[in-house]
LUMKOL-436530 format. One line per 4 residues: number of its first residue (from 1); for each residue x, z, y of N, C-alpha, C, O. Coordinates in steps of 0.02 Angstrom, whole numbers, always signed. Example, Ala and Ser with C-alpha at 12.3 -4.5 7.8 and 13.67 -1.06 7.14 Angstrom:
1 = +660 +390 -284 +615 +390 -225 +660 +390 -165 +712 +423 -166 | +642 +354 -112 +684 +357 -53 +645 +394 +2 +670 +402 +57
//
This chain:
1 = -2435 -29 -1541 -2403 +4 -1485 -2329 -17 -1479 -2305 -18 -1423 | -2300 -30 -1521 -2231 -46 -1550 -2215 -96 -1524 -2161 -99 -1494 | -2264 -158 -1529 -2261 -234 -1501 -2280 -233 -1425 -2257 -275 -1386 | -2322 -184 -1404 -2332 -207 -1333 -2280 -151 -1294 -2277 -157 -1233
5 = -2246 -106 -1319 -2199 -87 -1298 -2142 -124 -1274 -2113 -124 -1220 | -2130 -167 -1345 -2075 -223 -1352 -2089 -284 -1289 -2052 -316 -1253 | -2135 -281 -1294 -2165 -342 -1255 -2154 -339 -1180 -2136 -385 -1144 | -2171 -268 -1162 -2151 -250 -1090 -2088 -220 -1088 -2084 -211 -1027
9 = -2033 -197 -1113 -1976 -217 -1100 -1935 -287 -1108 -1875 -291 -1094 | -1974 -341 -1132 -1942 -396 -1138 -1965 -446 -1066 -1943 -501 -1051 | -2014 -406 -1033 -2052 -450 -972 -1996 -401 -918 -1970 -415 -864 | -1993 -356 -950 -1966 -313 -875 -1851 -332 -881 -1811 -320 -836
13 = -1843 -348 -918 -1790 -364 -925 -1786 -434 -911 -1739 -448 -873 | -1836 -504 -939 -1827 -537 -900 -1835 -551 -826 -1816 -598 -791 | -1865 -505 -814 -1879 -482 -724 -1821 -488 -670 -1812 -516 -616 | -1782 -439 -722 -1715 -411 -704 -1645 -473 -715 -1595 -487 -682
17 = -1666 -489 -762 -1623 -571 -761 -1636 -628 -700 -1591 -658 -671 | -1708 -637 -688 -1701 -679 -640 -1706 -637 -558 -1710 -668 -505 | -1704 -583 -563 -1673 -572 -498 -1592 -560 -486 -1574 -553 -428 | -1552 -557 -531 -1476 -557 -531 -1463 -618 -535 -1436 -641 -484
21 = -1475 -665 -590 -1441 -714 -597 -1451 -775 -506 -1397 -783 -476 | -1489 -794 -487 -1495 -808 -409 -1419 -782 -374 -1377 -815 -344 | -1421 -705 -393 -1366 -685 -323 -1290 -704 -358 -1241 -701 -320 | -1277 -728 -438 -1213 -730 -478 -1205 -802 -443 -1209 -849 -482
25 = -1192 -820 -369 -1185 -890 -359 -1099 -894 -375 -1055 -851 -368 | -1099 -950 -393 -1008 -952 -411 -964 -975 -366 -904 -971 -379 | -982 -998 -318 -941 -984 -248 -941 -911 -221 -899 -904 -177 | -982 -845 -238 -971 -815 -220 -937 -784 -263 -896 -744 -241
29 = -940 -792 -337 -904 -755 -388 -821 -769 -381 -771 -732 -387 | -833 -858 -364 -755 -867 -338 -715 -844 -287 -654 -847 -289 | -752 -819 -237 -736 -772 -167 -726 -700 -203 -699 -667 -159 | -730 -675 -238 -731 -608 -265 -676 -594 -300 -637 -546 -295
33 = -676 -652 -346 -613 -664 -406 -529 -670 -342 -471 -648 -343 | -583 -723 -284 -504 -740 -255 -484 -645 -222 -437 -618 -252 | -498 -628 -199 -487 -580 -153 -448 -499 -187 -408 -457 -166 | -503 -513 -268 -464 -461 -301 -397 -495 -352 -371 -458 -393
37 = -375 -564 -343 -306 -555 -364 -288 -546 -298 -251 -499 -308 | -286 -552 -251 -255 -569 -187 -228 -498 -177 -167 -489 -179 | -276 -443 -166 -269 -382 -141 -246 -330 -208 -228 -272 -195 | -250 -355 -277 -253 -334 -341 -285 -241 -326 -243 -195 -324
41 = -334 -231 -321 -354 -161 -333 -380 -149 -416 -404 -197 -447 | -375 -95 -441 -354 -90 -519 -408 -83 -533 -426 -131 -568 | -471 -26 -520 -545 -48 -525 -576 -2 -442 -544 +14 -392 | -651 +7 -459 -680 +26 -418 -646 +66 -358 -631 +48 -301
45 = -638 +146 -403 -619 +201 -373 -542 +193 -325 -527 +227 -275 | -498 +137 -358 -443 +125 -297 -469 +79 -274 -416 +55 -253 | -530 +19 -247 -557 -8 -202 -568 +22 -155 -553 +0 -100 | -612 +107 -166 -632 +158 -130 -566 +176 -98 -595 +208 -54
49 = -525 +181 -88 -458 +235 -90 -425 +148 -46 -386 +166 -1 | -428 +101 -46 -389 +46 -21 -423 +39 +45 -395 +20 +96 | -494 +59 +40 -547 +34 +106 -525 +97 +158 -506 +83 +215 | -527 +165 +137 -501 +219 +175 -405 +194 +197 -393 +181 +255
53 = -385 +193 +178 -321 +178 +180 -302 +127 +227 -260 +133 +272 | -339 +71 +211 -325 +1 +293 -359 +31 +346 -330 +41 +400 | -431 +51 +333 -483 +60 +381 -428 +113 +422 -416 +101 +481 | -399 +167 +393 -354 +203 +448 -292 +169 +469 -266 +180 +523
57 = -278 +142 +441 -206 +112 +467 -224 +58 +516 -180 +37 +554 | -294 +32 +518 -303 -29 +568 -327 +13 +639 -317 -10 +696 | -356 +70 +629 -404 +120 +669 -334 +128 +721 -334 +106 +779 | -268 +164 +687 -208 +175 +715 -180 +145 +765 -167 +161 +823
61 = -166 +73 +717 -156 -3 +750 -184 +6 +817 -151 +31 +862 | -235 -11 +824 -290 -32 +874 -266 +30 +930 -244 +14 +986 | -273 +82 +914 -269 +139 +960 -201 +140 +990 -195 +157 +1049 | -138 +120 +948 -84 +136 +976 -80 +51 +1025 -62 +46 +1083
65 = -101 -1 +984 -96 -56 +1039 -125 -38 +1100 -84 -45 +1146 | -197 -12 +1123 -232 +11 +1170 -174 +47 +1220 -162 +33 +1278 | -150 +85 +1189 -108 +152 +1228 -41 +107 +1255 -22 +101 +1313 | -22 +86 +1211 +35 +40 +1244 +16 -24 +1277 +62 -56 +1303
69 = -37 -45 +1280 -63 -111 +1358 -89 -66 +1406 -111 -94 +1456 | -93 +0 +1407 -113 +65 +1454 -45 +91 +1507 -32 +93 +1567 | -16 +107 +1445 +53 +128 +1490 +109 +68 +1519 +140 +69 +1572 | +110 +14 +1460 +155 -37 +1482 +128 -88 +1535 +163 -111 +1580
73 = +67 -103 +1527 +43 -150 +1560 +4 -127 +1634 +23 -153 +1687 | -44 -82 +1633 -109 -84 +1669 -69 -11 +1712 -97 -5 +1767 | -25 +32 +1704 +18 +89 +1753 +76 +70 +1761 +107 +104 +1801 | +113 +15 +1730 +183 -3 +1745 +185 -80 +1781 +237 -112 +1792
77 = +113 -103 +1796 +124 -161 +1824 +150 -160 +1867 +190 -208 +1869 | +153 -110 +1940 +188 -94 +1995 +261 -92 +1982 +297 -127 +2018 | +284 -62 +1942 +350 -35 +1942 +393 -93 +1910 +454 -94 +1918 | +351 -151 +1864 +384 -186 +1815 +386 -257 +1856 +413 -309 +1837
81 = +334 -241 +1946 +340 -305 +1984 +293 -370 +1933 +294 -431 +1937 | +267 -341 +1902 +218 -395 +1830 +151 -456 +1907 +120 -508 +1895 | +154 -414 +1979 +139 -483 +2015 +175 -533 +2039 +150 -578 +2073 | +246 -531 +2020 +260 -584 +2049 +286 -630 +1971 +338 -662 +1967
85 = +250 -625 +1931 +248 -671 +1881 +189 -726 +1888 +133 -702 +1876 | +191 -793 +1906 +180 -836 +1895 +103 -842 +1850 +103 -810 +1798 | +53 -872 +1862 -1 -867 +1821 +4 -934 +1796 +28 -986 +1819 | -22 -919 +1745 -10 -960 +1663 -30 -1035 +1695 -56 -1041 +1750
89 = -12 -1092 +1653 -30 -1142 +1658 -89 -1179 +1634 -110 -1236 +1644 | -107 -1133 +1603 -166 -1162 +1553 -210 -1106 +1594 -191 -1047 +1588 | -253 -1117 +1626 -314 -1065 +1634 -291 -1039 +1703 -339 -1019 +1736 | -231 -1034 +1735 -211 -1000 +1802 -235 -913 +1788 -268 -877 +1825
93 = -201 -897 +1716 -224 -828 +1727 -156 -771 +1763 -95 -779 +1755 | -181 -730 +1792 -108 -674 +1782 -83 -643 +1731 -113 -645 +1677 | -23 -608 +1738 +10 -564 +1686 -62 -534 +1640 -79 -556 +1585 | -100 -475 +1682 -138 -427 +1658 -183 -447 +1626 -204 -415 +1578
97 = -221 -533 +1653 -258 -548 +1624 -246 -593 +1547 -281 -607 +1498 | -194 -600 +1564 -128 -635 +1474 -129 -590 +1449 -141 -598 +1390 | -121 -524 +1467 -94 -453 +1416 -175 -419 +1360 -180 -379 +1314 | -231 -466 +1403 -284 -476 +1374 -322 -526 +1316 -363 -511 +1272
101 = -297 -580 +1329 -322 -657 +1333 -273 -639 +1263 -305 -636 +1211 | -184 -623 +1254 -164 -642 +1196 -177 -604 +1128 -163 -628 +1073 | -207 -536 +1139 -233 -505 +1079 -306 -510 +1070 -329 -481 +1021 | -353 -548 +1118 -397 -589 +1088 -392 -658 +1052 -423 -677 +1002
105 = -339 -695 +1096 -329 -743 +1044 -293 -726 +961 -288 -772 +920 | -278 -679 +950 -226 -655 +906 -296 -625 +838 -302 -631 +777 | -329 -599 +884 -400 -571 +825 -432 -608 +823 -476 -595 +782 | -439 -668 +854 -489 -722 +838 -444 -755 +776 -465 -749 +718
109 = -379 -791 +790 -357 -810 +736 -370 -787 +683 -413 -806 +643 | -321 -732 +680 -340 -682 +608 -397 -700 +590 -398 -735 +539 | -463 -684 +623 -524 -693 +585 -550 -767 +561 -601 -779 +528 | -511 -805 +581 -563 -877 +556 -492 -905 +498 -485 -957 +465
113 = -444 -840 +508 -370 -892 +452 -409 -856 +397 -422 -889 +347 | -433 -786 +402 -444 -756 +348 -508 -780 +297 -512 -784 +236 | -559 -793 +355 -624 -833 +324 -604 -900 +295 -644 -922 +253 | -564 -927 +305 -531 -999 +295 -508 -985 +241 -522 -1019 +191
117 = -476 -941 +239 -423 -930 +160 -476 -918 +96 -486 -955 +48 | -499 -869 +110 -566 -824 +64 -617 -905 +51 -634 -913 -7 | -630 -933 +77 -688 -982 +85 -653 -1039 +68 -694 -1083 +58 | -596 -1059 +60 -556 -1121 +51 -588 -1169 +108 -597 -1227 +90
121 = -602 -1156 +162 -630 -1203 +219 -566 -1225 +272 -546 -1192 +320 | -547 -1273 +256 -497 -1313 +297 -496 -1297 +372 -445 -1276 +400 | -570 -1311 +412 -592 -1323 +468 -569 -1244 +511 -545 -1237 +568 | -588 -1196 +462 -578 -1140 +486 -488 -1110 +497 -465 -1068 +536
125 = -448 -1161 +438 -383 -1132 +429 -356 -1176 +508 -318 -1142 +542 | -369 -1228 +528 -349 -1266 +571 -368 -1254 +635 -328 -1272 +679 | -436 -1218 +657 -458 -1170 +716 -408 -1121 +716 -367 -1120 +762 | -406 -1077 +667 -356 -1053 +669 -263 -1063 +703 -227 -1040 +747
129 = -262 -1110 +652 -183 -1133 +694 -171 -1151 +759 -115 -1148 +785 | -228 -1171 +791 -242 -1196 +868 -234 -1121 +896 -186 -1106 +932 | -275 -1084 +880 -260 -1022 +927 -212 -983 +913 -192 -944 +956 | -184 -982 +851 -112 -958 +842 -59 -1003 +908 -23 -972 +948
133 = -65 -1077 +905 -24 -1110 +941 -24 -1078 +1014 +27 -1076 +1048 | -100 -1046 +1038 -105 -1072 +1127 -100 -985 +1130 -95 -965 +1189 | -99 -931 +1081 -68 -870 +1098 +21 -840 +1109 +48 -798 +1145 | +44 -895 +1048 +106 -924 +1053 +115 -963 +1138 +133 -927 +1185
137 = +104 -1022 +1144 +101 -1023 +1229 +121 -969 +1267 +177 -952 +1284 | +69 -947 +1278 +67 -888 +1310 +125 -821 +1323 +147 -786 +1368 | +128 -829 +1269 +180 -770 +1261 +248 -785 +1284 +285 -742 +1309 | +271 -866 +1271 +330 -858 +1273 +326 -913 +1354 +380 -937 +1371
141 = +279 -926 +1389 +272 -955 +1446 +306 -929 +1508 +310 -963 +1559 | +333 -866 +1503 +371 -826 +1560 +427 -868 +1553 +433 -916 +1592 | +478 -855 +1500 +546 -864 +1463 +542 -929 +1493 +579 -948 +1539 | +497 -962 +1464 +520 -1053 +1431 +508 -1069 +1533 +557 -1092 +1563
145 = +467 -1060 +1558 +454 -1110 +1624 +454 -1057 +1692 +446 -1077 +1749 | +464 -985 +1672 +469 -953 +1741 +529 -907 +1748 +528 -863 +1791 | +583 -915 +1706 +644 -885 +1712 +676 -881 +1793 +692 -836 +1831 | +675 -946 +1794 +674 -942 +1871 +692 -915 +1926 +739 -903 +1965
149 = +615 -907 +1911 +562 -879 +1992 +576 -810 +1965 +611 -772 +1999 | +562 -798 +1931 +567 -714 +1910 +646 -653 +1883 +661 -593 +1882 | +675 -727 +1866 +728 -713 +1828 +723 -675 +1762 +682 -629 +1756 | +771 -696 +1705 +772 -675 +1647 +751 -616 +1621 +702 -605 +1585
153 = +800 -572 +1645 +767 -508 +1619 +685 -502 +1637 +646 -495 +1590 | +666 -504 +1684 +592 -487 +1688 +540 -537 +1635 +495 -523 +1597 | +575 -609 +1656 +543 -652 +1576 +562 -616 +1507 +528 -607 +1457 | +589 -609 +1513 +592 -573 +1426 +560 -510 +1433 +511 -507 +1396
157 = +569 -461 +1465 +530 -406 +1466 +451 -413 +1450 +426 -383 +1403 | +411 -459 +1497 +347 -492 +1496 +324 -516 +1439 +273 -497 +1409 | +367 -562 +1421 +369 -586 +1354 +375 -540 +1292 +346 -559 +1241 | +399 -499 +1291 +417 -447 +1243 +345 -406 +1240 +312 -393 +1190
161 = +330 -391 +1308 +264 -343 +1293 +228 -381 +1249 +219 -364 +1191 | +204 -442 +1277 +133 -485 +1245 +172 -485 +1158 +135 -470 +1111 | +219 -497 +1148 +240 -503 +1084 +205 -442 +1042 +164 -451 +997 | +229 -376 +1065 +221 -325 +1027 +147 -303 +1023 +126 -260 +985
165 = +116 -332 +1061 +35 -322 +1061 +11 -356 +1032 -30 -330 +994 | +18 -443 +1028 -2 -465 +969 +26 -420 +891 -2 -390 +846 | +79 -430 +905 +81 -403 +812 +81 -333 +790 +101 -309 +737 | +48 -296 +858 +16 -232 +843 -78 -286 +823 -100 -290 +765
169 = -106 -311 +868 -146 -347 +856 -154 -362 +790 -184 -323 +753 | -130 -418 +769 -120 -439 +707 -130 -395 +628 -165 -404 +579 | -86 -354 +646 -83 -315 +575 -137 -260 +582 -152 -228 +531 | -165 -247 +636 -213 -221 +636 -291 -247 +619 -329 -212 +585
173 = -304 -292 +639 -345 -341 +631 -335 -354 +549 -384 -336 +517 | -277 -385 +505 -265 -380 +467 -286 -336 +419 -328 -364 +383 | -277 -283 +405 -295 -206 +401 -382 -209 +384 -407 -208 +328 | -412 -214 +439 -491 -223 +456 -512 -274 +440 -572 -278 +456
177 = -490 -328 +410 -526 -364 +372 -530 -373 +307 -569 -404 +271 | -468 -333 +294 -444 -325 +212 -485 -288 +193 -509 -296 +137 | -505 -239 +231 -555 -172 +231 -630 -186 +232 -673 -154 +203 | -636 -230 +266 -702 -242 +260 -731 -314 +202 -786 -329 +179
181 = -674 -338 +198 -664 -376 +103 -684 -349 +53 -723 -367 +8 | -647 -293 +65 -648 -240 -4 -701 -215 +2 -725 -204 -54 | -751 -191 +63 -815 -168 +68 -876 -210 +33 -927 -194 +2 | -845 -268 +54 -900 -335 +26 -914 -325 -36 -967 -316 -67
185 = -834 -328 -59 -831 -332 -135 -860 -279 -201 -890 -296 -252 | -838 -202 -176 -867 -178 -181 -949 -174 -193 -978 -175 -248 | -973 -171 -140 -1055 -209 -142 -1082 -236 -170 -1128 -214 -204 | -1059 -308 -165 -1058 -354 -215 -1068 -331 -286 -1122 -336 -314
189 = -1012 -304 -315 -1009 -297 -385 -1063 -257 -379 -1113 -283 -404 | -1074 -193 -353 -1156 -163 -370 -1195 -184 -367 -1233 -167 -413 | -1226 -236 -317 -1288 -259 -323 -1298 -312 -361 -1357 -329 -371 | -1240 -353 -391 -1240 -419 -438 -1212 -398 -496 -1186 -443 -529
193 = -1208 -322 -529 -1189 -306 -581 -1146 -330 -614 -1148 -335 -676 | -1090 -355 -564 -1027 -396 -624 -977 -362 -617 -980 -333 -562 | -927 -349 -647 -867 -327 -649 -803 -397 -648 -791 -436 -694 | -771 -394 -587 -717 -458 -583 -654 -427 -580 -611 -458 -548
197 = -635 -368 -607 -575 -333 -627 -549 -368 -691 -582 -385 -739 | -476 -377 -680 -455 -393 -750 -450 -363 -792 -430 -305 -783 | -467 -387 -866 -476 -330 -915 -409 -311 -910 -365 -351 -895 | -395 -228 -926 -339 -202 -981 -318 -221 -1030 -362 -218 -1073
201 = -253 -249 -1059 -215 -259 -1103 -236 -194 -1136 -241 -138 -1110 | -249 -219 -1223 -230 -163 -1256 -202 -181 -1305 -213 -234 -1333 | -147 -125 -1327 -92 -151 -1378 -134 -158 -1451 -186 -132 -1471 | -89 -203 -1477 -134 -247 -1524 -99 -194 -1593 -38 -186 -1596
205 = -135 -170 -1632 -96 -148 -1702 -109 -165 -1734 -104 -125 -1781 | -141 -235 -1756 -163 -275 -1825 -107 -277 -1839 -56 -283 -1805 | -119 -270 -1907 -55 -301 -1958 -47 -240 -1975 -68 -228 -2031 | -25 -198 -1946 +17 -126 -1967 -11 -110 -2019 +15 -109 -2075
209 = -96 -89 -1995 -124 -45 -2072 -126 -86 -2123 -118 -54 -2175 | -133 -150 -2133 -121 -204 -2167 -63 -209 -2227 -68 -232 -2284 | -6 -179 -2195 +63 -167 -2226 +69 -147 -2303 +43 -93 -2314 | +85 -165 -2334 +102 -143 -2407 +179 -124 -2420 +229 -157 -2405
213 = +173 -51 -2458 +248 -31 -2474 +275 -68 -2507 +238 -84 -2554 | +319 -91 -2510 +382 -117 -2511 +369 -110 -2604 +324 -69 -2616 | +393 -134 -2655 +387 -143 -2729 +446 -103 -2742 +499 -120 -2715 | +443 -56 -2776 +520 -32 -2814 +562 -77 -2854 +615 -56 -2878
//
């Protein structure tokens, strides 16, 4: 009874080995390792406590950007004269439709710099920089080529909005992906049973008990 006991926990444990070891791929272990020095969470329970914490601060983000392309953009276009700004050069869009176009380009970046970084994929860090470049465009396209026609103050004003919406954008987006990193990761470690926390230092006291009194 002893041996076929033994026997079927040694079938059911190797069971359990070859369905973990498959998911321990080391590109993903290296995506795991990168993300928790990156973000350094100390173990699990402040992973838990980091995911609540962005997830609201990006939720915020998002809501207060919303409210301010609401009031600044889409009820003050009348008053701010935002039609007699010039439509973009690239695409012939208007103001309202830029006040759109640049915090999509702004969360698309974010998302393929961030997959790029996490993934060490070049292709993705360089998609990236392209749409960083043509949201950049955008933004500062009043200033640089329609001062003009519109005159300054209203270019900078224009310009200023799209600014503050991207990098309400941005750090929000930011926020929500850090958050949903840490969700991965999280996960991850449960269903692939590894722990990629750095161990704790613990103070070393060899030697001490070791010590011999001193000889009279």
């Amino acid at each position: 009874m002893v041996l076929g006991e033994e026997t079927s926990e040694e079938s059911a444990s190797g069971q359990l080995l070859s369905d973990v070891e498959p998911a321990n791929d080391p590109e993903t272990l290296f995506i795991l390792e990168s993300i928790v020095q990156r973000l350094q969470p100390k173990d699990t329970h402040h992973v838990r406590d980091m995911i609540t914490q962005r997830g609201w601060i990006s939720g915020a983000l998002f809501m207060s950007s919303a409210l301010f392309w609401w009031i600044a953009v889409k009820k003050g276009a009348a008053k701010l004269d935002d039609a007699e700004i010039p439509v973009s050069l690239i695409g012939a869009f208007d103001f309202e439709a830029l006040s759109l176009i640049v915090p999509s380009l702004v969360l698309a970046a974010t998302l393929v710099m961030v997959v790029g970084r996490e993934k060490g994929n070049a292709n993705f860090s360089q998609a990236g920089g392209l749409l960083v470049v043509l949201a950049l465009f955008y933004i500062v396209e009043p200033v640089l080529l329609h001062f003009d026609d519109i005159g300054l103050d209203t270019a900078l004003f224009a310009s200023g909005r799209l600014v503050l919406i991207a990098i309400m954008i941005h750090f929000a987006s930011r926020f929500m992906f850090d958050a949903m990193l840490l969700q991965w990761v999280r996960a991850s470690m449960l269903s692939m049973g590894v722990n990629v926390f750095p161990a704790a230092e613990e103070p070393s006291y060899e030697g001490q008990a070791d010590e011999e009194p001193p000889y009279a």
